[in-house]
N, C-alpha and C positions, 0 to 999 in steps of 0.2 A: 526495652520499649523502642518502636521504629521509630527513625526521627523522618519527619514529615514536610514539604514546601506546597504551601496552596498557590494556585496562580490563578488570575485572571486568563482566559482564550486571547491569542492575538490569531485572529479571523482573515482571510486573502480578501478585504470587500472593498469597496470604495463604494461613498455615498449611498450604503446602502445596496448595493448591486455585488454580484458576486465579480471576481475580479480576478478569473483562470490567465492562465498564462496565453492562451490564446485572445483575450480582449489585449492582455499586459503587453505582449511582443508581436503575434501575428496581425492583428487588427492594424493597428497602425504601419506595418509594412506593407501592406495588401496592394498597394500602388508601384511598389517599383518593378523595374520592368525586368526586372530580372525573377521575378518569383511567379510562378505556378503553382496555384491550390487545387487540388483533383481530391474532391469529398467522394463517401462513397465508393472510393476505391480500396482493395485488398491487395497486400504485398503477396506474392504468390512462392518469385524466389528469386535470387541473387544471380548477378550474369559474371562470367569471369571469361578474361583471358590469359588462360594459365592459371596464375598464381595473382594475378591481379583481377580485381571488382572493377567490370565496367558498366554497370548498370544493375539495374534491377525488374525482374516483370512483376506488373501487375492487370487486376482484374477490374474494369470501369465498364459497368453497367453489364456485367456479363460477359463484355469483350476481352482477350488479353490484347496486352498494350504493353508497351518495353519505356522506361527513362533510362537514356543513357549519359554517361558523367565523362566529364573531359581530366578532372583534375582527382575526388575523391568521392566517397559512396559514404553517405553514414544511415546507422540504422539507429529508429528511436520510437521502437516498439514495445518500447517495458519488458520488466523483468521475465512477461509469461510467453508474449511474444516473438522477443529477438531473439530468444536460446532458438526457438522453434523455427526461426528462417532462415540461422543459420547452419539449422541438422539437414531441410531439407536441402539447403541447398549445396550439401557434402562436407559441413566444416561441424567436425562433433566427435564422440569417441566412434571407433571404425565397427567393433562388433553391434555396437547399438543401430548403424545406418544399415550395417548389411540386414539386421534383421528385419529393417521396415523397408528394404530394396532401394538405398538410395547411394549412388554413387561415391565414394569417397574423393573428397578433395583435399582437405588434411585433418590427422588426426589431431583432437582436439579433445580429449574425452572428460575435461571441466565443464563444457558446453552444457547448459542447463543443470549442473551440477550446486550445491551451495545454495540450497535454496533455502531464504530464511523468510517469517512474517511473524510478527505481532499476534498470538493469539489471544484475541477478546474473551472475556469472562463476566456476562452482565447480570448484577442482582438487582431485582427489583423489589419497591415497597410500594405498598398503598399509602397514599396522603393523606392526613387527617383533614385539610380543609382545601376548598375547591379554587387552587392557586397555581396549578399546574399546566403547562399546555395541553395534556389532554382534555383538560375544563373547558379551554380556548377553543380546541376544536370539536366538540361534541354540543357547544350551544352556537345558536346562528349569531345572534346581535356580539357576542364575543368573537366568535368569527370577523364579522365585521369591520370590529375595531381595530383588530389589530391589521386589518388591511389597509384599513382606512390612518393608522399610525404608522403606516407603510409608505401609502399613496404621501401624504401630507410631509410627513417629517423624515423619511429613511429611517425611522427607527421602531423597535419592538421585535419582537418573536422570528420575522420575516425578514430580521434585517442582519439576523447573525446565527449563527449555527447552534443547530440542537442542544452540542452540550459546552453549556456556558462556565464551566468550571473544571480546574483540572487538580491533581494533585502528584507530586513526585514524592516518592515514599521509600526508604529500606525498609526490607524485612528480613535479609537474611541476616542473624549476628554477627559474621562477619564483614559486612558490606560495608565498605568507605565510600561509596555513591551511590545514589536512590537506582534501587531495581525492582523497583515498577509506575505500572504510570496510572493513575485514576484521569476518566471523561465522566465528569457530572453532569447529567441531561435531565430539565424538567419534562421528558413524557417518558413513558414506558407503551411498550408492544413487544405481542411474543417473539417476533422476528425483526432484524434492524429493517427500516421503511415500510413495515405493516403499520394496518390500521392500529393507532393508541387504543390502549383499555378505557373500559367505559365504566373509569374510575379514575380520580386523581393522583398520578403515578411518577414515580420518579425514577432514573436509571443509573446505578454505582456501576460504571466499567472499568474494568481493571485488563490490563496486560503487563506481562514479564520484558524490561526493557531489553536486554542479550540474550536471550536464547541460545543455548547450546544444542539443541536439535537443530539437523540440517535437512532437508529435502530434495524433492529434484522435479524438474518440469522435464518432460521426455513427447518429442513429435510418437504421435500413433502411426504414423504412414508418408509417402513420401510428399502429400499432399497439404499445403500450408491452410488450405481451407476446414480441414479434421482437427476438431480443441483437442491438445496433447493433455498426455497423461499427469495430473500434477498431483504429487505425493508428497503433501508438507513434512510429516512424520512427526506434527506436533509433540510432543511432551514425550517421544525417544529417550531424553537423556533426563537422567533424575535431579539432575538440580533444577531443572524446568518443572518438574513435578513437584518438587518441594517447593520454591517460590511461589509458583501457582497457587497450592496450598497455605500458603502464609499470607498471601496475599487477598482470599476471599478471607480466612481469618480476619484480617484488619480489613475491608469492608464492612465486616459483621461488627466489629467491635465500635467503628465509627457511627453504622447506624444505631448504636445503642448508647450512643454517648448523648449527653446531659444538654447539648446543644440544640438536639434535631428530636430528644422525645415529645417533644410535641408538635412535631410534625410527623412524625413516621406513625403508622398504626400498627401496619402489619408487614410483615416480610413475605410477599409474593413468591419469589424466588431466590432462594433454592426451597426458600416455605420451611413449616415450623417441624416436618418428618424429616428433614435432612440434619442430620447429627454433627456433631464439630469431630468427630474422629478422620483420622487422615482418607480411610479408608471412604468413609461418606461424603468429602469433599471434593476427592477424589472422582468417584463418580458421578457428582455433579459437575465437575469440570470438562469432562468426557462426552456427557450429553447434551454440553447447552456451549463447551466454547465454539466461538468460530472467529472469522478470519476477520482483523479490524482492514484489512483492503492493504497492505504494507509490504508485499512481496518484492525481494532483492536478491541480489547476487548470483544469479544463474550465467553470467558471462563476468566474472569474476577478475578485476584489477589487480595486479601484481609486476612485482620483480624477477619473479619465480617462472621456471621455465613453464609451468604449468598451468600459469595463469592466460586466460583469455585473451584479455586486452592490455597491453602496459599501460605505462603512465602517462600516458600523452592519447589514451583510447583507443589507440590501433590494434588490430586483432594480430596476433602475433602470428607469422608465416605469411598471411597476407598484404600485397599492395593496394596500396589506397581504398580500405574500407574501417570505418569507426564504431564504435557502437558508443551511443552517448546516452545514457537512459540509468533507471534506477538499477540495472543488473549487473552495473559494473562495481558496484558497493562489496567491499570484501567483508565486508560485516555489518548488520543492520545499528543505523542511526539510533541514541537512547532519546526516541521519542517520534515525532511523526517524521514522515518520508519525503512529503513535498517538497519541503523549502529546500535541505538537501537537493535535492533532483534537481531542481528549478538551477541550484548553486554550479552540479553538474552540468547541467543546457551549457550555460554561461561559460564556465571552465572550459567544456568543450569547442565552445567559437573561438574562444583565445586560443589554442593549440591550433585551429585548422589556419587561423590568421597569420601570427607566430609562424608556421612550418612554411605556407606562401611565402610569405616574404623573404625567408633563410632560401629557400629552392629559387625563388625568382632573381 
């Protein structure tokens, strides 16, 4: 029997308002005189002298436009972008650049390499009674309310994230830490941020917390404006496949449990034709997972000659450039990727601060 931890969400919000890391750190710096915000703008590609980053081009309002750096360059384009800016702009494996025509500047061929994400697996049920956010949103004066317990109090539906419940769970028998993770959301729709059913629905998401499949994000061309190639290679490796499978198992068996039969009516999804054999759950997983938004490691941390960036974020071979973002995670976090990240930002100012001071 898996053993199981229910949690409350702890949510990024304050008073009610959502609370990104740009109200959290950029907002309040917005004043000093040393920062420049240019919205709107496209990284296009990295400027070097030599072997050193001295700047960066970008693209504002259709214009190109050059920032150039006196001390260091850092990049914090996330895990699908900064592999990508660093292939155009010649730092990636050599056979990969020649074949999209882009110069080499060193080989690098981890770059965009190590790509992991969180694949989502959502079952859905019909509610037996009309308690659900889809309830909320399919009638007006409910509508209403909960705005109006928005406007008034910061609190209700509008005041914290869809899915208000989580669960960490083992299911492989030999697992000594939960590997995987439940998001409980009162609405359901066929797709994540589509229209709710016009029915009262509720959402079991489940994903595998380690993943042993790798994938890779790969630039199309030498042009940073072209979305590169990304090849998660979900469920690859068969213990992914098995978790997977064990893990809609115990969704199924939770909504059949003594707690929620009178609330659950009907099993929407995977529905009452999808079989419990491996092979049918299986293909339910095939057709319906997707990507819970958690992409990491394509510029990959290490010790290792092979790794991207060391431990201090420097891209290895290169002078004063950093990459500070979720792609430097050598293995994805057992659970959401934010705060990590956030932890990353943070860690990375201490090194740029730290290494001034040693060179100054």
């Amino acid at each position: 029997m898996p053993v199981q931890q229910g949690v409350c969400w702890q949510i990024t919000t304050r008073k009610g308002l959502r609370c990104s890391t740009a109200v959290a750190y950029l907002r309040p710096a917005r004043g000093r005189s040393n920062l420049y915000i240019r919205t709107h703008a496209q990284a296009t590609r990295i400027l070097f002298a030599g072997q050193r980053a001295i700047g960066v081009e970008y693209l504002l309002k259709g214009q190109a436009q050059q920032a150039r750096v006196r001390r260091e360059l850092i990049i914090a384009a996330g895990a699908v972008q900064s592999p990508q800016l660093l292939q155009v702009s010649g730092i990636g494996d050599a056979a990969h650049l020649a074949r999209i025509g882009v110069p080499l500047l060193l080989h690098r061929p981890e770059v965009g390499r190590n790509l992991q994400d969180h694949l989502q697996i959502r079952l859905m049920y019909k509610v037996s009674k009309p308690i659900t956010t889809n309830d909320d949103l399919r009638c007006l004066w409910r509508k209403a309310r909960i705005g109006l317990r928005w406007l008034l109090w910061r609190s209700g539906p509008l005041a914290i994230g869809i899915n208000q419940g989580a669960l960490f769970a083992r299911v492989q028998p030999d697992a000594t830490r939960p590997d995987v993770q439940f998001h409980f959301g009162t609405l359901s729709a066929d797709l994540a941020g589509a229209r709710p059913h016009p029915w009262s629905g509720t959402t079991f998401s489940v994903c595998q917390l380690r993943p042993v499949s790798r994938g890779s994000i790969l630039a199309r061309s030498a042009s940073a404006l072209e979305a590169p190639a990304i090849q998660p290679n979900y469920l690859s490796a068969e213990v992914d496949r098995e978790v997977a499978i064990a893990a809609v198992r115990l969704a199924r068996r939770l909504a059949r449990s003594k707690a929620l039969q009178s609330y659950l009516s009907e099993e929407y999804r995977p529905g009452p034709d999808c079989g419990d054999s491996d092979e049918d759950l299986l293909a339910f997983i095939r057709d319906y997972g997707a990507t819970i938004f958690h992409p990491v490691g394509t510029c990959r941390m290490g010790n290792d000659a092979t790794a991207v960036v060391d431990g201090r974020l420097r891209v290895r071979g290169i002078e004063g450039l950093r990459v500070i973002d979720a792609s430097i995670m050598p293995t994805i976090p057992s659970g959401n990727t934010h705060i990590p990240t956030v932890m990353i930002g943070e860690r990375g100012a201490d090194f740029l601060l730290e290494d001034h001071k040693e060179n100054a």
